[in-house]
Structures are given as structure tokens and as C-alpha cells.
N, C-alpha and C positions, 0 to 999 in steps of 0.2 A: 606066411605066404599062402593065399589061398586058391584052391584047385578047382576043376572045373566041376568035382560033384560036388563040392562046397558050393557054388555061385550058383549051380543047378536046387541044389538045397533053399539056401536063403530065399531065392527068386522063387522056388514055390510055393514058400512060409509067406513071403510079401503080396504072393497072388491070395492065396487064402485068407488074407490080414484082411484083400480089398473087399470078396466075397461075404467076408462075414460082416464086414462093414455096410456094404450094399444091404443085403441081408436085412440088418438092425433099421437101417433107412427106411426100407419100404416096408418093414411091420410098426413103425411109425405114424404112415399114410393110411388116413383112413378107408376103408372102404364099408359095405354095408352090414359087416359082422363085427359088433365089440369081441375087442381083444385090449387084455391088460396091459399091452405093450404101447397102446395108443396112447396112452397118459404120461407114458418117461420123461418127453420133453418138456411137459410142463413143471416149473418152480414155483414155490410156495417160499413166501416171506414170512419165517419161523424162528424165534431164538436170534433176533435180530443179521441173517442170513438167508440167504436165497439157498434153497434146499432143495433136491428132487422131490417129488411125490412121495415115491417110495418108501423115504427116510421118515414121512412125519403120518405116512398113510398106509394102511391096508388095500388094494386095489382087486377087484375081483370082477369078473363078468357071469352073472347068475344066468341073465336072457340072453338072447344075439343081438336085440336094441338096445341092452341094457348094463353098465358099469354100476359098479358101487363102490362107493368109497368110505373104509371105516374109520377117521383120524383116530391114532394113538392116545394122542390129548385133545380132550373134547374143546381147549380153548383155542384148539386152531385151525374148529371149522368152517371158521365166516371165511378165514387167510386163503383153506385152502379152495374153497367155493368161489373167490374172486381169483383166485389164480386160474382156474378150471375156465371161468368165463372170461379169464381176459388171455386166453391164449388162442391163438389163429386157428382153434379146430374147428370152430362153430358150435360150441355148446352149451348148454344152459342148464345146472345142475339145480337142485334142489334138495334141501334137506330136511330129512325127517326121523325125527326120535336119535339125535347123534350119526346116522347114517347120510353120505352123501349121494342123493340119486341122480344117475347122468342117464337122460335118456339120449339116447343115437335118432335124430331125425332121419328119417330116409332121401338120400341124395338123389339131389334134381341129375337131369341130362347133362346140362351145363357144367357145372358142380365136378361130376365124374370126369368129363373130355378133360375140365383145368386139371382132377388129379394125376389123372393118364399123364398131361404133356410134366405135369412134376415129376413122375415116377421114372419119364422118359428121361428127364436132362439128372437125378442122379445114377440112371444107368451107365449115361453117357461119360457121368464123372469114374464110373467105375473102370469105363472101357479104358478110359486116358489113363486110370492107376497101373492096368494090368500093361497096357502098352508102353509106359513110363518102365515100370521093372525089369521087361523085355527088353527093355531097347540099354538101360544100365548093365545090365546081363550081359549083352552083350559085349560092350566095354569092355566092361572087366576083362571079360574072356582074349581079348584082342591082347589086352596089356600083358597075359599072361606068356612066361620066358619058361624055355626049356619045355614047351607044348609045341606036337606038329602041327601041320596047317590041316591035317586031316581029324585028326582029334578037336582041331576049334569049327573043321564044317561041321563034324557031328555032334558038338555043344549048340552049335547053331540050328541044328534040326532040330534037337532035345529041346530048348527053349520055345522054338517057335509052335511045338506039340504041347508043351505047358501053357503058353500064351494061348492057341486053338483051344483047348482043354474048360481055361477059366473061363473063356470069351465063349465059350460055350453055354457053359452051368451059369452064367451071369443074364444071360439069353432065358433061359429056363427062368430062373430066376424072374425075370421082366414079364415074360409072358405069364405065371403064374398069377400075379400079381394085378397086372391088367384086368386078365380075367374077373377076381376078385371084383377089384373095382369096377366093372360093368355088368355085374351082375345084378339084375333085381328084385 
């Protein structure tokens, strides 16, 4: 049977889950500084399997326009050079001496507003995670027997101070981000 620091626990391990997911999301999105994290989404066909980067690559950002990528086995640098260019980032690598060089073009106007409205709608999927938790939180709390009704309004405070809390830092979060991306 589970209590309401219990449900108060999980619901903010579930908010945090959303956070850090958000998080990993928009260091994903590119903006105008290489960072090694822009590369996770792309797969490379290696060893007769779709592989992350990471697994078959060294991934490093030396410049702020600039990635590099070292393959582990030099025979699977053409694989991971067509993976690198056939992924939705806009990039066009080139290799030199076994090294993979990805230069970062600098993003138009255009370019930046599309990334901004992406950054916006997985915020938005974040919002719906943390308010989803909330609102199951609450449930629970309802169902629970041999609780007052005054003990379930102040699980209900508590929750919707955790729900303010994440919807908060997920904000911060957004607007860091943004920034990033409009910078030139």
C-alpha cells in the first residue's frame, strides 16, 4: 500500500525523468556552438547493425564550428561520413588522414526561428509529461483509504509545488536554449 510520501517521491523521480529528458532533447538541437552531444542521434551502419556514433566513433569538438570525429576502425569511415550526411542536421563532413572533419555552417535567420519553434514543441511535450505525473499523483492520492481529507488537500499543495517547481526549471531550461540558438 502506498503512502502519500511515497506518491509524493515517485511523482518527483517521474518529474525529474521528464527534465532530464528535456534536457538531452535540446542538447541535441543544434545551435551555433559544436557540442559532442549534437552527433548521439545519428546511426551508423556497422557490423551489419545500426549503431550509435559513439559506439563505432571518438566524437570531440576541438573549435566552436568544429566536430571531429575519430572512427575506432578505420573501415568504417566512408559508413560513418554517409551517416553524418544523411542525417537531418545539415552537415557535410569531410575526411582527412582517418579523421572525420564536420564543419558547423553558421545558421541563417530562417534556419534558427525553424529551430526555436522545434525547441518549443519539445518543451511543450515536456510540459504535458510533468502535468500528466501531476494529475496521476493525484489519483493515486484520492484512492488512498485510512488518509484525512486534510492530509490529501496538503498532498495536493505538495504536488502542485512540485508540478510549479519542474514547470519552472523546464522554462529555464527553454529559455537557455533559445538564447543559444539566436545567438550569432
Amino acid at each position: 500500500m502506498s503512502s502519500i510520501a511515497q506518491i509524493l517521491k515517485d511523482t518527483r523521480a517521474g518529474m525529474d525523468k521528464v527534465l532530464e529528458n528535456s534536457k538531452r532533447e535540446f542538447g541535441s538541437i543544434r545551435s551555433g556552438k559544436a557540442t559532442v552531444s549534437l552527433l548521439d542521434t545519428v546511426r551508423v551502419e556497422a557490423y551489419g547493425q545500426q549503431m550509435p556514433i559513439t559506439q563505432v566513433a571518438n566524437v570531440s569538438a576541438p573549435e566552436p564550428r568544429l566536430l571531429t570525429v575519430t572512427p575506432w576502425d578505420k573501415g568504417l569511415t566512408s559508413a560513418i561520413e554517409k551517416a553524418i550526411r544523411d542525417s537531418d542536421l545539415g552537415l557535410n563532413p569531410a575526411t582527412q588522414t582517418g579523421v572525420i572533419r564536420v564543419p558547423l555552417p553558421a545558421l541563417n535567420e530562417e534556419r534558427r526561428k525553424e529551430l526555436v519553434k522545434v525547441v518549443h514543441k519539445l518543451a511543450e511535450e515536456g510540459r504535458i509529461a510533468i502535468r500528466h505525473a501531476r494529475t496521476h499523483a493525484r489519483a493515486q492520492t484520492k484512492k488512498l483509504d485510512g488518509v484525512s481529507e486534510d492530509d490529501k488537500k496538503h498532498a495536493d499543495k505538495d504536488l502542485q509545488k512540485l508540478h510549479d517547481d519542474h514547470m519552472a526549471k523546464l522554462e529555464e531550461l527553454l529559455k537557455v536554449k533559445e538564447a543559444e540558438i539566436m545567438e550569432v
